[in-house]
N, C-alpha and C positions, 0 to 999 in steps of 0.2 A: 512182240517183235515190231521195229520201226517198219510201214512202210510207207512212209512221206514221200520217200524218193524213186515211188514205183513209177516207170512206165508200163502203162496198159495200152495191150494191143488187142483188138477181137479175132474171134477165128475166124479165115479166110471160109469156112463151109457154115457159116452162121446162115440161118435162115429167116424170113420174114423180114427180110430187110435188114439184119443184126438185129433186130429186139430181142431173140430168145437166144443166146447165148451166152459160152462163157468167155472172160478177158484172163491174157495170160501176161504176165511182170516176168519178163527173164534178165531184167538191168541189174538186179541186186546179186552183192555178193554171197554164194555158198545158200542161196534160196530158188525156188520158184515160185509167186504165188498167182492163186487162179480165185476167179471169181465172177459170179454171175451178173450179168451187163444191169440185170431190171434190178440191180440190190448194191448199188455199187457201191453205198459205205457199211452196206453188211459183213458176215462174217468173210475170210479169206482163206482157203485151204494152201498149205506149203509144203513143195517136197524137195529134197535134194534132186540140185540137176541130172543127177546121173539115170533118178528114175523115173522123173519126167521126158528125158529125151528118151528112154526105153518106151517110156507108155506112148508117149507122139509117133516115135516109130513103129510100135506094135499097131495101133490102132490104122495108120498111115496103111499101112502093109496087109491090114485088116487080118493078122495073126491073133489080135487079142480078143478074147471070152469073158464072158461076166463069169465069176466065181472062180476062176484060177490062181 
């Protein structure tokens, strides 16, 4: 998957100044990808928006559980 054309953004709840977290790309079409700030031509993990905006909302709402 191309992503030449990602904008990264850091999460606003980043800690240590931003060093220890992850950046999220929601500019591309029909992807999300997310990725860790200290690795940033490392791997990229990608989901459909529909369930990245679920897990950002779940988690937002603090509905979400590890192992669900």
């Amino acid at each position: 998957m191309d992503l030449t054309g990602a904008v990264w953004r850091k999460s606003t709840r980043s800690d240590n100044g931003g060093a220890t977290c992850v950046e999220v790309a929601t500019n591309l079409p029909g992807v999300v990808g997310v990725r860790d700030s200290k690795d940033r031509p490392g791997p990229v993990l990608t989901f459909p928006p529909a369930a990245w905006t679920a897990f950002a909302c779940a988690t937002a709402s603090g509905t979400f559980t590890r192992g669900r």
